[in-house]
C-alpha positions as CSV (number, residue, x, y, z in Angstrom):
1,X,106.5,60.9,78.8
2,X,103.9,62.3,80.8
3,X,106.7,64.6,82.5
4,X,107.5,66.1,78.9
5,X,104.1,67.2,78.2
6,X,104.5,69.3,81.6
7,X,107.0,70.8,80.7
8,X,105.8,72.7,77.5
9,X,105.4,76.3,79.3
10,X,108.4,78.5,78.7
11,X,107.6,81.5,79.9
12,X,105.6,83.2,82.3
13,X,102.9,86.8,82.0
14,X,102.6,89.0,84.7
15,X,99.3,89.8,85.2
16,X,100.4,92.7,87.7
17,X,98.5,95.6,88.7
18,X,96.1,95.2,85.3
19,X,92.6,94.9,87.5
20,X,93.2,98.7,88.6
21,X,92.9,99.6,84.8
22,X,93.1,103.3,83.8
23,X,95.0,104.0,87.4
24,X,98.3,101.8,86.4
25,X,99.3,105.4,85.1
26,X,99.0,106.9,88.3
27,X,100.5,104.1,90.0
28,X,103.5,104.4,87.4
29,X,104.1,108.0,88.1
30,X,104.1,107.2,91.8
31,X,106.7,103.8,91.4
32,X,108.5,105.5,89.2
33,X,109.1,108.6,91.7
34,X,109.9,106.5,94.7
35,X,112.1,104.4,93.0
36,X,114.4,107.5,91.9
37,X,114.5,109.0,95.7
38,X,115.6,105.2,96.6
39,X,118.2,104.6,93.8
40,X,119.6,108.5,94.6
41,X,119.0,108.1,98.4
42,X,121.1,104.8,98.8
43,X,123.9,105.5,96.0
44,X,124.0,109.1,97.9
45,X,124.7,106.6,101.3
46,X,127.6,104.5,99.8
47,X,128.9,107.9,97.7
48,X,129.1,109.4,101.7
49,X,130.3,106.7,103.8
50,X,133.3,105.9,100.9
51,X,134.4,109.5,101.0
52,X,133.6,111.2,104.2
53,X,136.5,109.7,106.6
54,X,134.4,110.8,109.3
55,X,132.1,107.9,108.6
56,X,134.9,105.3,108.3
57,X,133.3,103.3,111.0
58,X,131.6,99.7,111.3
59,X,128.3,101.6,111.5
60,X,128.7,103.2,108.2
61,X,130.3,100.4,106.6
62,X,127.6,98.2,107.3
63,X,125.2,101.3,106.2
64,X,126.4,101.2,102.6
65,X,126.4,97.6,102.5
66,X,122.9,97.7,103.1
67,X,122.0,100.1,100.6
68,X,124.6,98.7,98.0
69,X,122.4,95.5,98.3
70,X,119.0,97.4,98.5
71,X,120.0,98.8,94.8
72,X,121.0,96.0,93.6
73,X,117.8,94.5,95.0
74,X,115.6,97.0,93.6
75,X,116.9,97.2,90.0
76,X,115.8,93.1,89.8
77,X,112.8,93.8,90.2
78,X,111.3,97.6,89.9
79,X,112.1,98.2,86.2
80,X,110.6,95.1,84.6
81,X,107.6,96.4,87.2
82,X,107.8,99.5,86.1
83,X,107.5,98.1,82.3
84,X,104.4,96.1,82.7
85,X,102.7,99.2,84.3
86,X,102.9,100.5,80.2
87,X,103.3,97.1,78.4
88,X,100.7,95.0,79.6
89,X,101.1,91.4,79.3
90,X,105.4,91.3,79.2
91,X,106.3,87.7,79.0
92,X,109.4,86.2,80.7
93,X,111.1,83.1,79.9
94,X,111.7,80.3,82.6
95,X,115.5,80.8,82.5
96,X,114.7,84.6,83.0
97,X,112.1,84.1,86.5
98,X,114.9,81.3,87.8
99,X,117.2,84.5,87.6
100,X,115.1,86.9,89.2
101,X,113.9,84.6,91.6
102,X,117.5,83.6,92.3
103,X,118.5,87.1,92.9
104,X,115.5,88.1,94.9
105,X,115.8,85.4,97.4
106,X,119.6,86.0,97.9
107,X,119.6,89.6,98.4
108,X,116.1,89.6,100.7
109,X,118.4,87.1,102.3
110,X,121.6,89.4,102.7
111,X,119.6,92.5,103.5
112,X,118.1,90.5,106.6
113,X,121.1,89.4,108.0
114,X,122.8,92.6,107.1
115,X,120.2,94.1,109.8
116,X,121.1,91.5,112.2
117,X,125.1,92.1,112.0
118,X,124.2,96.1,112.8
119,X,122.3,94.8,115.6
120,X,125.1,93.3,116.8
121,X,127.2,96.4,116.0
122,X,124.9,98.7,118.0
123,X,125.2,96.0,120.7
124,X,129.1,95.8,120.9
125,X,129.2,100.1,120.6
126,X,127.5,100.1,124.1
127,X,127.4,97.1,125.9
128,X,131.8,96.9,125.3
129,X,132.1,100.4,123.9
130,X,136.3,100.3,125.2
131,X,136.8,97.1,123.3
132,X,134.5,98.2,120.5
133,X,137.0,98.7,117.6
134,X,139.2,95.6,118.3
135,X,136.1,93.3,118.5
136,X,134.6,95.4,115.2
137,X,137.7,95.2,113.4
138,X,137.8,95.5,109.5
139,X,138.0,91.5,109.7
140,X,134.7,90.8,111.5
141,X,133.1,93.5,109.8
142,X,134.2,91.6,106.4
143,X,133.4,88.4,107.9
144,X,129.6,89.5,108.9
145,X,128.7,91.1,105.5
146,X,130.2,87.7,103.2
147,X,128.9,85.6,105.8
148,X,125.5,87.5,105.2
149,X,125.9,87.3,101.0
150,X,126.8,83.8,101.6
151,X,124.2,82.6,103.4
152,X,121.6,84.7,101.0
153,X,123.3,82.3,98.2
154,X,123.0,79.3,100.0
155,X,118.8,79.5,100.5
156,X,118.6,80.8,97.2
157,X,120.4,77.6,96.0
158,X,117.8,75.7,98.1
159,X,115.0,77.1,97.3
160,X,114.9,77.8,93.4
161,X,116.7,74.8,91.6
162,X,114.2,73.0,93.9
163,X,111.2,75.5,92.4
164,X,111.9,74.9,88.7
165,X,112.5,71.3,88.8
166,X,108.8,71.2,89.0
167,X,106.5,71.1,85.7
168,X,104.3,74.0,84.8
169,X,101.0,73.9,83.6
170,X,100.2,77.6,83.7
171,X,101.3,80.6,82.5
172,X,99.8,83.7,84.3
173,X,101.6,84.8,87.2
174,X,99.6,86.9,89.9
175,X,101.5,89.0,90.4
176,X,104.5,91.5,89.4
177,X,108.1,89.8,89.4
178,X,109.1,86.3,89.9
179,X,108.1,85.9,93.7
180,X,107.6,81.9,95.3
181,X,104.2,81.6,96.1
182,X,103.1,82.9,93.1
183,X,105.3,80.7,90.8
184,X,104.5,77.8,92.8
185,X,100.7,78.0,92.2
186,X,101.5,77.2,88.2
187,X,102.8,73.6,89.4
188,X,100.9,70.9,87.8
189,X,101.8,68.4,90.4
190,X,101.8,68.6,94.4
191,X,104.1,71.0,95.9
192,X,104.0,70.3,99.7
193,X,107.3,69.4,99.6
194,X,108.5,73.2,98.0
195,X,106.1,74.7,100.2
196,X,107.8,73.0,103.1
197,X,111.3,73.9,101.8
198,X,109.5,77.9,101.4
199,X,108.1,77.5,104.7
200,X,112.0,76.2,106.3
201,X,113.8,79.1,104.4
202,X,111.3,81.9,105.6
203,X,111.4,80.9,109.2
204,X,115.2,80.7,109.4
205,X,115.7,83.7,107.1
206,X,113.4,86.1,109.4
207,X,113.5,84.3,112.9
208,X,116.9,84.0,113.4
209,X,117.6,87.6,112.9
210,X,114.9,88.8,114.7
211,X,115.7,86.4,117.4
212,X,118.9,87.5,117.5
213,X,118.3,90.9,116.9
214,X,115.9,90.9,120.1
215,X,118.7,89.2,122.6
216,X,121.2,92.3,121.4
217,X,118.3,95.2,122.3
218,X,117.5,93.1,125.3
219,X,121.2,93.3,126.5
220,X,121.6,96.9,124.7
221,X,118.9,98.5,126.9
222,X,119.8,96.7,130.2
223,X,123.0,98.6,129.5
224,X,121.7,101.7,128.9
225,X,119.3,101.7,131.8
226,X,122.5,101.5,133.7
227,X,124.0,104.7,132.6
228,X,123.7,107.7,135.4
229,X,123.0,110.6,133.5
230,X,119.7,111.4,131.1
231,X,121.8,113.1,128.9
232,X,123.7,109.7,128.5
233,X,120.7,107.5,128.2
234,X,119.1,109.8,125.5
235,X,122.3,110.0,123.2
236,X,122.6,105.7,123.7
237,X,119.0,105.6,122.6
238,X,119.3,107.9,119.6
239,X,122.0,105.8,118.3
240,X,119.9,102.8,117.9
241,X,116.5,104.7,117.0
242,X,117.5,104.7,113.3
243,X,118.3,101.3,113.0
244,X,115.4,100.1,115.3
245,X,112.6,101.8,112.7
246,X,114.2,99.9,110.0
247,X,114.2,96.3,111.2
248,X,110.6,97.1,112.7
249,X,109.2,97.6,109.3
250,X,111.4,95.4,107.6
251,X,110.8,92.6,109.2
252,X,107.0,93.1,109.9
253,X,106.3,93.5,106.5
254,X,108.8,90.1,105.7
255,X,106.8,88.4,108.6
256,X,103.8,89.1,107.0
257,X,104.0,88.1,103.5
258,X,105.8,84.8,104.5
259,X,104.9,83.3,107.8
260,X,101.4,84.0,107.4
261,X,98.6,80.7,106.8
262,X,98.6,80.1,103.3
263,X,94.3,80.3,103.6
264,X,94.7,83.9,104.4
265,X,96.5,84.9,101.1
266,X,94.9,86.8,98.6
267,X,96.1,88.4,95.4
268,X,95.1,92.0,96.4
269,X,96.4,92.0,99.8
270,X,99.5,89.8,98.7
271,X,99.9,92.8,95.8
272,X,99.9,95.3,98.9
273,X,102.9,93.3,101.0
274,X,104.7,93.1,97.8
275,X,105.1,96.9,96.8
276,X,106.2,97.3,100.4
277,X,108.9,95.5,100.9
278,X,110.0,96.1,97.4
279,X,109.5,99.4,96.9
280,X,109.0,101.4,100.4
281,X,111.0,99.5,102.4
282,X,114.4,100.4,100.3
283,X,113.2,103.8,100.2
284,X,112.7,103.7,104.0
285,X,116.7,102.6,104.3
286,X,118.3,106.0,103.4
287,X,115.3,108.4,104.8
288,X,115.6,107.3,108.5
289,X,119.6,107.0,108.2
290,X,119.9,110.6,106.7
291,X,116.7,112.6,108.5
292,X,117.5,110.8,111.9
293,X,121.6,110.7,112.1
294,X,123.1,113.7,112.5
295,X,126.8,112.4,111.7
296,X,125.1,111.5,108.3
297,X,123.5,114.8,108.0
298,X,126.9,116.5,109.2
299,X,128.4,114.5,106.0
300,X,126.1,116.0,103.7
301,X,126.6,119.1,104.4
302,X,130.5,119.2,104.2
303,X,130.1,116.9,100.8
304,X,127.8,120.0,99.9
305,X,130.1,122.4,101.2
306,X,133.1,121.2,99.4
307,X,131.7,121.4,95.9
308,X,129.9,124.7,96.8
309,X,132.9,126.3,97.6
């Protein structure tokens, strides 16, 4: 009986960004403006690399896959954000922060191994560039990105059935969407067990990829340290700088938020990590793909061109 009076909570109140008072207008204008250059950056991504036939490569493919997920990624959680920046105190229900959790984990999930399988692109382009398009064929490439998705869905399944089987007592989250920790800290019993299970998820989620991730620009720049000509070297390099910057940040930011001693958390600071793997990093996605690639650039401009003319 004791379990049912647990129980009693159904649904949770952001408390957000309400302790910077007057400025949550300021920071609206701000979120609000970064998260239209991300939506129209990353659809403008997949809109390119569907119709330009020029960019009908693994690379690319991968590319859109990434930002289809990073839209997808940042519409769960940036509006209702966005909301509680104006309408302070928005509840949600139980049912609705299983959902976003859900969601969240799955396609944090699928974005990181998304990076890893361009890795491994990036790898195969110039460590066996003559086999490159028989070992990226359009089946591995499918196989990499639902093997990504599905293993996303698979921690998510782990991790948040497991998250609201426990009883609530309170009601304020700290913070501004459904995120673990956060949740967690509203359990009226002991949750060493989910923060084991958190713990588990992180480390496989981030250290695999960057473990494998590592091994690929290990072998990567071995090869290119082998090629003769500066010229050569330099164009090899350039072709990986893009994608480099983004798992950098990506995952150092991930790393962060999630590996770090749980005595070192703080609700500012965890705030901080929050808006920038939410918010910047997505935005980061189609800025260093379109300012740093010129094939993406080239695209552009003939997509420009065309309805110009």
């Amino acid at each position: 009986m004791q379990r049912k009076n647990f129980t009693e909570v159904t649904e949770f109140i952001f408390l957000g960004f309400s302790s910077f008072g007057h400025h949550q207008m300021t920071l609206f204008a701000v979120f609000l403006t970064i998260y239209i250059l991300t939506l129209a950056g990353n659809i403008t991504i997949v809109t390119i690399a569907c119709m330009d036939h020029h960019l009908h490569t693994p690379m690319y493919f991968f590319l859109s896959m990434l930002a289809s997920s990073e839209t997808v990624y940042t519409l769960v959680i940036v509006p209702r954000m966005l909301s509680s920046l104006i309408f302070h105190n928005l509840a949600i229900s139980l049912a609705g922060c299983a959902t976003q959790m859900f969601f969240f984990v799955t396609l944090a999930t699928n974005n990181c191994f998304l990076l890893t399988a361009m890795g491994y692109d990036r790898y195969v382009a110039i460590c066996d560039p003559l086999r490159y398009m028989v070992i990226m064929s359009k089946g591995m490439c499918a196989w990499l990105v639902c093997g990504s998705l599905g293993t996303g869905l698979v921690m998510a399944v782990l991790h948040v059935p497991a998250m609201f089987n426990l009883p609530f007592c309170g009601t304020v989250v700290e913070h501004f969407f459904c995120d673990i920790y956060p949740v967690m800290k509203l359990s009226c019993v002991d949750t060493t067990l989910n923060e084991i299970i958190n713990y588990g998820v992180s480390s496989f989620v981030i250290l695999v990829p960057i473990g494998l991730i590592f091994i690929s620009y290990v072998l990567i720049i071995s090869s290119i340290l082998k090629i003769a000509s500066t010229e050569g070297r330099k164009k090899a390099f350039a072709t990986c700088a893009s994608h480099l910057t983004v798992v950098i940040v990506h995952y150092g930011c991930a790393s962060i938020a999630y590996l770090k001693p749980k005595s070192e958390s703080s609700v500012e600071k965890d705030l901080l990590l929050s808006v920038t793997y939410t918010i910047i990093t997505p935005l980061l996605n189609p800025v260093v793909y379109s300012l740093r690639n010129k094939e993406v650039k080239d695209a552009l401009c003939r997509a420009v061109g065309r309805n110009t003319s």
